[in-house]
N, C-alpha and C positions, 0 to 999 in steps of 0.2 A: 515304241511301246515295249515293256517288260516281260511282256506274257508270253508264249509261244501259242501256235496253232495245231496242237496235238491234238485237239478236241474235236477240229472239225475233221483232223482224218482217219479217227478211232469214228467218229460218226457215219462217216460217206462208208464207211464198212458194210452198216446193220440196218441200209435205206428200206430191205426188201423182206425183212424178218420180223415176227413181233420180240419187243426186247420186254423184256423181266424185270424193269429195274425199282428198287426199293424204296420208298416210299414217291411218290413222283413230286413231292415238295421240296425236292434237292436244290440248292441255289446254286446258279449258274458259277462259273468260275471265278476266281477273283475277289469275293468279299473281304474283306480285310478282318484280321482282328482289332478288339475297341481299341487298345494303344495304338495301332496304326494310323485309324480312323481318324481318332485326335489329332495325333500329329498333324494330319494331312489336311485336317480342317481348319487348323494353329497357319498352315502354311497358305493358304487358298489366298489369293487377290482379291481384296475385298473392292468393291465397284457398284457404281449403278449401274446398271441398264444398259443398252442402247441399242439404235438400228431396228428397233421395233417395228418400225413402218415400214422399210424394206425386205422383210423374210419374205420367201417364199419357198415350197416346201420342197419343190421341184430341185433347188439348190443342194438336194440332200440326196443322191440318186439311191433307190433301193426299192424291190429286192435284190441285190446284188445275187448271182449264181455263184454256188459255191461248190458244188459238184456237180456232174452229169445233169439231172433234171430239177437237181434242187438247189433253191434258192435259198436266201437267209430265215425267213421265215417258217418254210418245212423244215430245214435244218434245227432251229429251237422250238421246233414245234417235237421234233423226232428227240431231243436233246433232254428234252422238260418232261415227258411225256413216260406213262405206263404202259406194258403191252400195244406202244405204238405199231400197227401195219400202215405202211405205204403203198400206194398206186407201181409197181416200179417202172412204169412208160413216164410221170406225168409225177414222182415222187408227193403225191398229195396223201394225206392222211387217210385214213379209207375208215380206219377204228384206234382208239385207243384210252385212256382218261388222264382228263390234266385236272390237279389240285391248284386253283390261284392264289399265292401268296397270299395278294390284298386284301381278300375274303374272305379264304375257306371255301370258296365257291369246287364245286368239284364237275367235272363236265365232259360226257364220251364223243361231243359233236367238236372236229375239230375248229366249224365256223363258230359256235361259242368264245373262241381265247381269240385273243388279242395277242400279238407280239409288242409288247410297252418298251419306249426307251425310257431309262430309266430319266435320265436329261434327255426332255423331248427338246426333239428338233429346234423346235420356237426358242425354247429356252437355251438353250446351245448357242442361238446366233447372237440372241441379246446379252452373250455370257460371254461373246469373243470367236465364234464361229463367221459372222461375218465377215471377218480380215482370210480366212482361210482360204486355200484353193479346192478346188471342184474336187476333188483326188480326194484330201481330208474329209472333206463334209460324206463323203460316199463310203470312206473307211469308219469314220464315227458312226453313222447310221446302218450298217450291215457289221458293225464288231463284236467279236463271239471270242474275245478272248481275253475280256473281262466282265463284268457284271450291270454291261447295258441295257442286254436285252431281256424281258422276262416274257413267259407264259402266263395272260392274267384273263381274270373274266372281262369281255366286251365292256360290256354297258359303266364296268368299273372305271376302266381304263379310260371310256371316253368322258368320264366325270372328271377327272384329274386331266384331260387337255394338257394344256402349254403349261400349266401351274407348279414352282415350285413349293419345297416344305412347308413356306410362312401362309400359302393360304390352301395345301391340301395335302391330306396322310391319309396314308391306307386306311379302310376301315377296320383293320382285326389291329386293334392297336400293340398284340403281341408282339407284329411285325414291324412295329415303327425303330426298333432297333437294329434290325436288317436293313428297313430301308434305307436309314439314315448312312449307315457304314457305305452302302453301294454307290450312294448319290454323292458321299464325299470323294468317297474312291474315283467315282470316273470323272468327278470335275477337278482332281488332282490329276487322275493322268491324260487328260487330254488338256489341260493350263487352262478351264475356263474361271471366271471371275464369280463372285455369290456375291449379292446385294446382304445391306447389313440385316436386315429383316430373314433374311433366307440362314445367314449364321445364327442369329436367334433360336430360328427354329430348330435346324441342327443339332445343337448343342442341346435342348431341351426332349428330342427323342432320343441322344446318345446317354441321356440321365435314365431311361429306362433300361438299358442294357446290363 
């Protein structure tokens, strides 16, 4: 991977503080810019499918611990997040407010957000995570050092499931050009494959940007 992990150790810093930070709609690290994005979409392995029938989620281990009492979840949850406070026995969120990309949704309960892979899991395998070993599937699914993971509302996230672009986009269609930049970005650097339908769509949210 290209990116460093400076983020989760400038985080493990401020587990027990409320932090300040400005506007809490900040996108995680790693988005690329549109030339980038292109490129990377120009380069994807185009493929169908496969291995559908044999996912299972468990194959993806997480939450992985990333500091002391925090795991990858309260990690972008304290990452994402405005005047986040932490538990600091138990690093759970105690207060703070998250803005969800997807929506606009705005929310001080931290059991309202959802931690979204940006390429869920399901999709991942049927994209070439299947051949992987246990090690990789557990670094994809707890990766915080590119633009996997997001802060988004519940109920959103679980409408969008396994589904890529070609049958679901955010509802604030503002963001359909963020999304698309992120979802190419991580299935360029983790090598997974897009079904032609799924380039379709792609390219069709990067015309909004």
């Amino acid at each position: 991977m290209r990116r460093s992990f400076a983020l989760v150790a400038a985080t493990a810093l401020l587990l027990t503080i409320p932090l300040s930070a400005s506007p809490a709609l900040a996108d995680p690290p790693g988005v690329p810019d549109l030339a980038t994005a292109q490129a990377e979409l120009a380069a994807l392995t185009v493929a169908a499918e496969s291995h559908d029938d044999t996912y299972n989620r468990d194959l993806f281990p997480h939450w992985a611990t990333v500091s002391g009492a925090c795991n990858t979840r309260e990690t972008v949850l304290i990452r994402d997040g405005q005047d986040v406070v932490t538990n600091p026995s138990t690093c759970a969120a105690i207060s703070g407010t998250w803005v969800s990309p997807y929506d606009g949704g705005v929310w001080t309960n931290a059991s309202d957000i959802d931690i979204d892979h940006m390429v869920a899991l399901k999709e991942s395998w049927r994209s070439g995570a299947w051949a992987w070993t246990t090690a990789r599937r557990k670094a994809f699914a707890n990766s915080l050092n590119d633009s996997q993971l997001w802060s988004v509302t519940d109920n959103v996230n679980q409408s969008k499931g396994d589904q890529d672009p070609s049958t679901w986009r955010p509802p604030l269609t503002s963001f359909h050009c963020t999304y698309a930049k992120s979802w190419i970005d991580v299935k360029y650097d983790w090598s997974l494959s897009a079904q032609p339908s799924e380039i379709d769509a792609l390219e069709d949210m990067l015309a909004t940007c």
